[in-house]
N, CA, C and O atoms as a GROMACS GRO file, in nm:
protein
  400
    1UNK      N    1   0.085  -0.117   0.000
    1UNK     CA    2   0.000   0.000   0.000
    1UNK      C    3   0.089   0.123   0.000
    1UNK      O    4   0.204   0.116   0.044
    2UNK      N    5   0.036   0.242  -0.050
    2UNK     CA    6   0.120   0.334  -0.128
    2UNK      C    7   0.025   0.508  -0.050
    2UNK      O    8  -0.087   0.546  -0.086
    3UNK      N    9   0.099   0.566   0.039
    3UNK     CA   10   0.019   0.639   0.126
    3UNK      C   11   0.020   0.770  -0.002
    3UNK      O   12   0.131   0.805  -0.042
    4UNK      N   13  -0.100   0.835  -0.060
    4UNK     CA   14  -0.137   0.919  -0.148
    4UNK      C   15  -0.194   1.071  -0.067
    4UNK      O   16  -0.249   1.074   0.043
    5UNK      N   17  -0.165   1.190  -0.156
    5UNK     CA   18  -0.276   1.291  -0.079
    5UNK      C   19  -0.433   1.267  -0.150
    5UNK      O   20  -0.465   1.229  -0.263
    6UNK      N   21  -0.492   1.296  -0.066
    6UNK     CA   22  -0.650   1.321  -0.087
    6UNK      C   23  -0.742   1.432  -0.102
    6UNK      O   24  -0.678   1.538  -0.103
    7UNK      N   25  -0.823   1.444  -0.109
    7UNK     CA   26  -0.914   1.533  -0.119
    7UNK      C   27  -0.872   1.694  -0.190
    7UNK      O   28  -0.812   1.706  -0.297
    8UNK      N   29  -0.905   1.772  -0.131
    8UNK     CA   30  -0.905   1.964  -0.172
    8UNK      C   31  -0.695   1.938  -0.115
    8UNK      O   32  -0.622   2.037  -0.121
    9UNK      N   33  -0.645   1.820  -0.075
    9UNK     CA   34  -0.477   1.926  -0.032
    9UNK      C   35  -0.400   1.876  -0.147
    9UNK      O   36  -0.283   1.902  -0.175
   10UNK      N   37  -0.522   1.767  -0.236
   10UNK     CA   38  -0.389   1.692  -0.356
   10UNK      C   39  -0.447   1.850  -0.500
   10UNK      O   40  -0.544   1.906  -0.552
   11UNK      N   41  -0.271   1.845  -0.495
   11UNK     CA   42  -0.268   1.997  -0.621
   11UNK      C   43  -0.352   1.978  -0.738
   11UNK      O   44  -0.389   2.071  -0.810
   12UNK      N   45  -0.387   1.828  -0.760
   12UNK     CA   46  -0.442   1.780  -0.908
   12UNK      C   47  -0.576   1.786  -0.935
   12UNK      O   48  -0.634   1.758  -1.040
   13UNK      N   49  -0.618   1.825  -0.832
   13UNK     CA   50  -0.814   1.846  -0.832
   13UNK      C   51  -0.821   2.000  -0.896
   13UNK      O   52  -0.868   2.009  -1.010
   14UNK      N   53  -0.790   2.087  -0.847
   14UNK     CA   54  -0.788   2.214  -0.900
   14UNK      C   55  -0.788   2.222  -1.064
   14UNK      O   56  -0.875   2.275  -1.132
   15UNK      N   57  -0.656   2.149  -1.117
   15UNK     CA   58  -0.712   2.154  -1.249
   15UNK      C   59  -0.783   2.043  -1.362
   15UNK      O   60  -0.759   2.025  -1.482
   16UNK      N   61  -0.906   1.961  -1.243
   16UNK     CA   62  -1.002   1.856  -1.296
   16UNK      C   63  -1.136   1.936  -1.292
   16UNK      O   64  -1.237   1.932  -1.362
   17UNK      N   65  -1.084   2.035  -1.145
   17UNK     CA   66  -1.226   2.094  -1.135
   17UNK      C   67  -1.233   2.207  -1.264
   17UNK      O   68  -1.346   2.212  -1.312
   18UNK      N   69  -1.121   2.310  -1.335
   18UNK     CA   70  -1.077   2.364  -1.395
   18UNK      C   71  -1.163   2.330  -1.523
   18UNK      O   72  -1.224   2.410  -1.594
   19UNK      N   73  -1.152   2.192  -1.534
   19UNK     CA   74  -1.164   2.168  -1.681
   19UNK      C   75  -1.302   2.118  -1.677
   19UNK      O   76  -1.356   2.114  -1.788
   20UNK      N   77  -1.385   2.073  -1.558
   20UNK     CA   78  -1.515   2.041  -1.585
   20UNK      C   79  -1.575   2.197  -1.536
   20UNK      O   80  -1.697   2.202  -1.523
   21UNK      N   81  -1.526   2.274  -1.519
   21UNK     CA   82  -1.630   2.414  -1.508
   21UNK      C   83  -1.592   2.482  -1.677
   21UNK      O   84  -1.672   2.556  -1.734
   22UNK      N   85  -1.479   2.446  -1.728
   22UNK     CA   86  -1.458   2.499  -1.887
   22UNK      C   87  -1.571   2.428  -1.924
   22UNK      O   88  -1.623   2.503  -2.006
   23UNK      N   89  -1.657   2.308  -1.912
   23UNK     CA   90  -1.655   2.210  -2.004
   23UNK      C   91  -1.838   2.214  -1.949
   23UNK      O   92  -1.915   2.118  -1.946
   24UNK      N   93  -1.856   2.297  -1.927
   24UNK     CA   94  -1.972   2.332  -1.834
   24UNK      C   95  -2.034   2.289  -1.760
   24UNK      O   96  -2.142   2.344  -1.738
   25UNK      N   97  -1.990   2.148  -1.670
   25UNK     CA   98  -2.011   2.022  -1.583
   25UNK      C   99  -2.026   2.027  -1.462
   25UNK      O  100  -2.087   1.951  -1.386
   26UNK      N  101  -1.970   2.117  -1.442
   26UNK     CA  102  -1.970   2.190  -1.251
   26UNK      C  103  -1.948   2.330  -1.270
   26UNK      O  104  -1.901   2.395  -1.363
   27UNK      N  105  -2.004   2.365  -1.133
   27UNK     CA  106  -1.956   2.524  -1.107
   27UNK      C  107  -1.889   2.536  -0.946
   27UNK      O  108  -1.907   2.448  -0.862
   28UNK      N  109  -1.813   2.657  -0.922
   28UNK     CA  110  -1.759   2.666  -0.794
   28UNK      C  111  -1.820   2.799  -0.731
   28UNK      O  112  -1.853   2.898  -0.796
   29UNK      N  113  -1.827   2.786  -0.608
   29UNK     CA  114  -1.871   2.942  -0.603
   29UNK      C  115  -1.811   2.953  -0.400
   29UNK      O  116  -1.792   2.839  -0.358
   30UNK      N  117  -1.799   3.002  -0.351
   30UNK     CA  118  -1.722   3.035  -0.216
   30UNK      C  119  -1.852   3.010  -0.130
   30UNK      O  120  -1.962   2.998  -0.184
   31UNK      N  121  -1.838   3.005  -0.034
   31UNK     CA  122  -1.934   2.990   0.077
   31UNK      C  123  -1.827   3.057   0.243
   31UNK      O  124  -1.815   2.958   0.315
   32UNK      N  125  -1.779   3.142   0.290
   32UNK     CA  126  -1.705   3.174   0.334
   32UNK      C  127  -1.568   3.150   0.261
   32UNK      O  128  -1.535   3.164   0.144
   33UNK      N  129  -1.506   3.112   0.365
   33UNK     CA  130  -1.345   3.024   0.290
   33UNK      C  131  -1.340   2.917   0.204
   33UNK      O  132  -1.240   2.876   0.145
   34UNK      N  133  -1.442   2.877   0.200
   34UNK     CA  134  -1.458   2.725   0.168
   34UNK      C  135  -1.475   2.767  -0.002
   34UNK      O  136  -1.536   2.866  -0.041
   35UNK      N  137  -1.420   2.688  -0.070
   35UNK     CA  138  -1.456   2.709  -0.219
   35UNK      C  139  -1.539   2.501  -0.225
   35UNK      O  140  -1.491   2.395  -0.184
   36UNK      N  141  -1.660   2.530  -0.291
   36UNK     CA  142  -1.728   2.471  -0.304
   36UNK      C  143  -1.791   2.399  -0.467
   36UNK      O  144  -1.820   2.484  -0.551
   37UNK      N  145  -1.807   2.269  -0.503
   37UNK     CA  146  -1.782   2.269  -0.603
   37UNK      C  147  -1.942   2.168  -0.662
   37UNK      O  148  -1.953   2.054  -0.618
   38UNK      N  149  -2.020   2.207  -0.729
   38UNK     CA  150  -2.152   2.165  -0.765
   38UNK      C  151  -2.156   2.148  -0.879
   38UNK      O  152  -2.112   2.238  -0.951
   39UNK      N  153  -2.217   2.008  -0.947
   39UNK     CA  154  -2.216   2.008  -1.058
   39UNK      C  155  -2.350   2.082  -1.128
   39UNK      O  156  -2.462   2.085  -1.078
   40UNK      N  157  -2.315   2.134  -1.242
   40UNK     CA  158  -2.434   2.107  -1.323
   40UNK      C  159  -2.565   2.041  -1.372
   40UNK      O  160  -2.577   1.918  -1.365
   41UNK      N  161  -2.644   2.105  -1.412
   41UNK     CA  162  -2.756   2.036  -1.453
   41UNK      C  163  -2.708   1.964  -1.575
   41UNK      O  164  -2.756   1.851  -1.588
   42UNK      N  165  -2.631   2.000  -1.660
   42UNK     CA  166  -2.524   1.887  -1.782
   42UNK      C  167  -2.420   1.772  -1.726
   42UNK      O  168  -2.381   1.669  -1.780
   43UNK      N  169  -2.391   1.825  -1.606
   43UNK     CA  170  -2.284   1.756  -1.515
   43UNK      C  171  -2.345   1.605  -1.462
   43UNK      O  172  -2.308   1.490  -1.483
   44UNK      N  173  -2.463   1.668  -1.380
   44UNK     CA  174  -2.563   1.591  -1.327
   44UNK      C  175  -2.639   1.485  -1.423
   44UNK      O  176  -2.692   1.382  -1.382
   45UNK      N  177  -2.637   1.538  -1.593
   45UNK     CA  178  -2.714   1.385  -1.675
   45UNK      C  179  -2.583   1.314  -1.715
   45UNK      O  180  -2.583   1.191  -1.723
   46UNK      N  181  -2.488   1.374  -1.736
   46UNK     CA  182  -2.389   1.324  -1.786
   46UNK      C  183  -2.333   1.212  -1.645
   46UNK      O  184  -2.346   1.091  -1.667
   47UNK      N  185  -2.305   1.234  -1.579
   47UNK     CA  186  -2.273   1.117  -1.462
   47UNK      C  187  -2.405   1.040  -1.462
   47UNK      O  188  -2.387   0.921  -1.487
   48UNK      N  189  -2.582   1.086  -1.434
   48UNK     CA  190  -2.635   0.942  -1.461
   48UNK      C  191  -2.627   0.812  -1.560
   48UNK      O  192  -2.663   0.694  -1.557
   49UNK      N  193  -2.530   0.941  -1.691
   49UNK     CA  194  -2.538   0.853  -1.832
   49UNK      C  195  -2.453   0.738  -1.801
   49UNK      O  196  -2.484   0.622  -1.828
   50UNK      N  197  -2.296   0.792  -1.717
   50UNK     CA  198  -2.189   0.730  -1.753
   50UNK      C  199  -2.228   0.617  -1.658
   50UNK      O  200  -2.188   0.502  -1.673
   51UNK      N  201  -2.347   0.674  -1.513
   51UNK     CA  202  -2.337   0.541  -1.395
   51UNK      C  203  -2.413   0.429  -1.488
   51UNK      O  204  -2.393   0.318  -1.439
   52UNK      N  205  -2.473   0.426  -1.577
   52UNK     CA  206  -2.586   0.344  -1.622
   52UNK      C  207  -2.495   0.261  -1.754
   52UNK      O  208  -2.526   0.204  -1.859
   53UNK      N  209  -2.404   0.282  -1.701
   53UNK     CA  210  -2.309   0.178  -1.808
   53UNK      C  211  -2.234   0.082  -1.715
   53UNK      O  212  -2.209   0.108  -1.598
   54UNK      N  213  -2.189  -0.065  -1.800
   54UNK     CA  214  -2.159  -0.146  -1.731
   54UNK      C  215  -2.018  -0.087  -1.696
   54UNK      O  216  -1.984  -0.147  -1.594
   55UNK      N  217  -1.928  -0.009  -1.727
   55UNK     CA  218  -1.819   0.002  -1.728
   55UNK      C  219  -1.737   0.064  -1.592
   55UNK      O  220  -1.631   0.042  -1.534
   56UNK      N  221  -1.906   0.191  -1.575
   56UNK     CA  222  -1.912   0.259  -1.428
   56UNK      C  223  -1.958   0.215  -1.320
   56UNK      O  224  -1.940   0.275  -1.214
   57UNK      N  225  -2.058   0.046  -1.334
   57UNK     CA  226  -2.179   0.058  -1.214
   57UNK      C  227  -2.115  -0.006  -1.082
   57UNK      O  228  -2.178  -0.028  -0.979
   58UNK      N  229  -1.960  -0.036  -1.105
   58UNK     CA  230  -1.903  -0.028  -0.946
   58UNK      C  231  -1.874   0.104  -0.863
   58UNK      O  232  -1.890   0.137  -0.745
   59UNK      N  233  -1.822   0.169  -0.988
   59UNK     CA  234  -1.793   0.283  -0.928
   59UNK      C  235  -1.872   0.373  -0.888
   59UNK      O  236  -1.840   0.461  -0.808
   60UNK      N  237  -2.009   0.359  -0.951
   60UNK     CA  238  -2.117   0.400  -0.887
   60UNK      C  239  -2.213   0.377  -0.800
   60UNK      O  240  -2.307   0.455  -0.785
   61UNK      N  241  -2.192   0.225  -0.710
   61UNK     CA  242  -2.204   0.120  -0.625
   61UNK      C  243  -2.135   0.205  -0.534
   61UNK      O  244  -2.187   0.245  -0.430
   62UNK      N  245  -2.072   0.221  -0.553
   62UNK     CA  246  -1.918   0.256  -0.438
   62UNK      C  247  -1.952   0.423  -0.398
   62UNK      O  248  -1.980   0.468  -0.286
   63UNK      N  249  -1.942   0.474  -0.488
   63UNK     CA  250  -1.994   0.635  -0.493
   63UNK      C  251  -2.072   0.646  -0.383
   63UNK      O  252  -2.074   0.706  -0.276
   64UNK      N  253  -2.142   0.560  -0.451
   64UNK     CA  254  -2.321   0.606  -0.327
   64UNK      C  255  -2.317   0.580  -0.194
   64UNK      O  256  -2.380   0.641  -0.108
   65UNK      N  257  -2.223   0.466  -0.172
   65UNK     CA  258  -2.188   0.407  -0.081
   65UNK      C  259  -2.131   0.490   0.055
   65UNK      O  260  -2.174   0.491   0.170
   66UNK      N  261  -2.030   0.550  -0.001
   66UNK     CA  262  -1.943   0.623   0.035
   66UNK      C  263  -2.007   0.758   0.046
   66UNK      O  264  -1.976   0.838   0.134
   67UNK      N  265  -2.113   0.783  -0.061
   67UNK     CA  266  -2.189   0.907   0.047
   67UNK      C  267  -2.320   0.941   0.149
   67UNK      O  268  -2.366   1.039   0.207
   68UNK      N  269  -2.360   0.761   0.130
   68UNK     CA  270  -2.408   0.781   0.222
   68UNK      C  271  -2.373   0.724   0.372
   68UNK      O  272  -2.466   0.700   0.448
   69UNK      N  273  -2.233   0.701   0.416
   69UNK     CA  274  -2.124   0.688   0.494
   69UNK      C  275  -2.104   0.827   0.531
   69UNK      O  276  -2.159   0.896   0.616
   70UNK      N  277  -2.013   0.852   0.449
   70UNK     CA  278  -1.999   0.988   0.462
   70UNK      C  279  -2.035   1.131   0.490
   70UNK      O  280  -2.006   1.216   0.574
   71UNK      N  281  -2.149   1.114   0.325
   71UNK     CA  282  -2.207   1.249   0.346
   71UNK      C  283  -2.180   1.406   0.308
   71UNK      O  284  -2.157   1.444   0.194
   72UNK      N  285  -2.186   1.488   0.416
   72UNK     CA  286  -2.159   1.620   0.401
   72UNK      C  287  -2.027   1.631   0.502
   72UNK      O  288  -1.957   1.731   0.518
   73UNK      N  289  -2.018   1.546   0.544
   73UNK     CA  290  -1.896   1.579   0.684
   73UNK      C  291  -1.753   1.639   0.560
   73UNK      O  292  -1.746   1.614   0.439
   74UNK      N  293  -1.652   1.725   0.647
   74UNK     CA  294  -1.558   1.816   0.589
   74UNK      C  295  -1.451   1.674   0.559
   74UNK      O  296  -1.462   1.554   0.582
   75UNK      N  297  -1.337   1.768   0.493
   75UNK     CA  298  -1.204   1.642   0.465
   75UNK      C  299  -1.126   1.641   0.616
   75UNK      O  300  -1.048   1.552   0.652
   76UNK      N  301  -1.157   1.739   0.682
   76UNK     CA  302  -1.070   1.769   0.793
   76UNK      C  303  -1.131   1.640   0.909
   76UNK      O  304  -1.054   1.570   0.974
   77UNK      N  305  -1.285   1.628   0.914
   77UNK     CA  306  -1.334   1.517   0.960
   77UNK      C  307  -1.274   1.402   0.946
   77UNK      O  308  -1.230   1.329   1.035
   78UNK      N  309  -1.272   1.378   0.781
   78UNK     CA  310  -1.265   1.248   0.692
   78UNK      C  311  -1.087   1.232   0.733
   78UNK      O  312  -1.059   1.122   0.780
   79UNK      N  313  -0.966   1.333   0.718
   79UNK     CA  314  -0.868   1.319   0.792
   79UNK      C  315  -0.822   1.258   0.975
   79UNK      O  316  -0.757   1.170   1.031
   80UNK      N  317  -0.881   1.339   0.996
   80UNK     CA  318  -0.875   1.312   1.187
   80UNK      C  319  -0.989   1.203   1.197
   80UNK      O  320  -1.028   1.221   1.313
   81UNK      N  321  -1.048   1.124   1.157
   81UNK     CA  322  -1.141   1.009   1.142
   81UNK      C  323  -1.014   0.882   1.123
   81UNK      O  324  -0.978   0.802   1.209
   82UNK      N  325  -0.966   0.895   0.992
   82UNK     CA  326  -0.868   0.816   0.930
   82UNK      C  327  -0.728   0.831   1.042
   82UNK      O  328  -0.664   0.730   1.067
   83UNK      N  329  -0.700   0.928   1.087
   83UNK     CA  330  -0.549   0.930   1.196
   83UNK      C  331  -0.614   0.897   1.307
   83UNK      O  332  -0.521   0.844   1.368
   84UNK      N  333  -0.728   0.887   1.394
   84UNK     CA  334  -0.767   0.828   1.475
   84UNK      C  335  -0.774   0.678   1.452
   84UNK      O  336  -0.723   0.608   1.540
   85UNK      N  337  -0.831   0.614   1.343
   85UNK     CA  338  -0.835   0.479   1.349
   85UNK      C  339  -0.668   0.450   1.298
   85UNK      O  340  -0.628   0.344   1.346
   86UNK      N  341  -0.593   0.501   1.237
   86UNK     CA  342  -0.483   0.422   1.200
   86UNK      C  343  -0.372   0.589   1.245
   86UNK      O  344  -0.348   0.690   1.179
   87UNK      N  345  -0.338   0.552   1.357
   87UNK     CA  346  -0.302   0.725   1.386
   87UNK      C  347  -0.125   0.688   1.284
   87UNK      O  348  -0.085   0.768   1.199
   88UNK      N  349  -0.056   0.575   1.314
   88UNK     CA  350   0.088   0.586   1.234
   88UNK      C  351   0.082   0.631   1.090
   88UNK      O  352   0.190   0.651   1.035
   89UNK      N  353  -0.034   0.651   1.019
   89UNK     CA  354  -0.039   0.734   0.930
   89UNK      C  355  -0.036   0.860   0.879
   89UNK      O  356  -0.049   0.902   0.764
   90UNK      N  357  -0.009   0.932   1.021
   90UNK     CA  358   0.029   1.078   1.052
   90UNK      C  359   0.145   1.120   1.013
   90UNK      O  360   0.172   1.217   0.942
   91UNK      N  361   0.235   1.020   1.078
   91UNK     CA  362   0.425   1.036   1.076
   91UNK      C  363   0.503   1.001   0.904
   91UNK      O  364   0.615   1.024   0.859
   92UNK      N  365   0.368   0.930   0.841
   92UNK     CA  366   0.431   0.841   0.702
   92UNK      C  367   0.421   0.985   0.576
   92UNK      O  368   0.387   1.101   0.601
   93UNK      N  369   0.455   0.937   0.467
   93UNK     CA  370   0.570   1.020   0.385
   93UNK      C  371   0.475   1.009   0.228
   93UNK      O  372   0.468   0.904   0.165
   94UNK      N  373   0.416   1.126   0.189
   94UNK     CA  374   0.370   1.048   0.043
   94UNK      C  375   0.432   1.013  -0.085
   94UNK      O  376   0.514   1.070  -0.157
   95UNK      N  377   0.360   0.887  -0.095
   95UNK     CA  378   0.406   0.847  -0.220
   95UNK      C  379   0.525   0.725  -0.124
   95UNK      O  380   0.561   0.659  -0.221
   96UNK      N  381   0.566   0.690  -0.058
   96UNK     CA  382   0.677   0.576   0.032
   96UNK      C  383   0.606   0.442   0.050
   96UNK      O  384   0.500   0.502   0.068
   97UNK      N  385   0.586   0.372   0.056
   97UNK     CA  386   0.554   0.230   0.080
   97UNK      C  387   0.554   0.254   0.209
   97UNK      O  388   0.627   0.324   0.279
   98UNK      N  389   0.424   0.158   0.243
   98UNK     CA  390   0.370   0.197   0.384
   98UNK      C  391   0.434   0.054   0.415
   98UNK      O  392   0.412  -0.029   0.327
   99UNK      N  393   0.501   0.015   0.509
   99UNK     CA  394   0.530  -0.130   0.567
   99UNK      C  395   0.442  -0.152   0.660
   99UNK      O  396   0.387  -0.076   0.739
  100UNK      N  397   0.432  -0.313   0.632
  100UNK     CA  398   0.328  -0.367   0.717
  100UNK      C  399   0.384  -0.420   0.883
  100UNK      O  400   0.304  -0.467   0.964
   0.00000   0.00000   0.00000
């Protein structure tokens, strides 16, 4: 296992979100500090299209799964959630091979 960044701190979302607000799929708009990211009403048929294929319907198994686990809770939650149950994941290095 291979310890990765996640959520809003990995640099590579910024320009996914970038290209689905070019692409007219989502929009962002601030809510205090928080930059917030909603898809579209094009965004929104286009993901029912892609879940309704055999290619997506794990990942859309999983999706749902995971939000309704989840939810609305912040990454800062979803962080200190994850270092509480496995806290030596605090001290580890990204991208290093996690030893078992």
């Amino acid at each position: 296992m291979i310890r990765f960044r996640y959520g809003p701190w990995d640099p590579r979302y910024r320009r996914w979100i970038g290209i689905l607000v070019a692409k007219g799929l989502a929009d962002t708009y601030l809510k205090g500090k928080t930059v917030h990211v909603k898809l579209t009403e094009r965004g929104i048929e286009l993901a029912a299209q892609l879940a309704a294929t055999e290619a997506f319907q794990d990942l859309d198994v999983r999706s749902k799964l995971i939000d309704k686990t989840v939810g609305a809770k912040s990454g800062s939650w979803l962080k200190d959630t994850i270092y509480a149950i496995v806290p030596e994941l605090s001290g580890m290095h990204w991208g290093k091979e996690i030893q078992p």
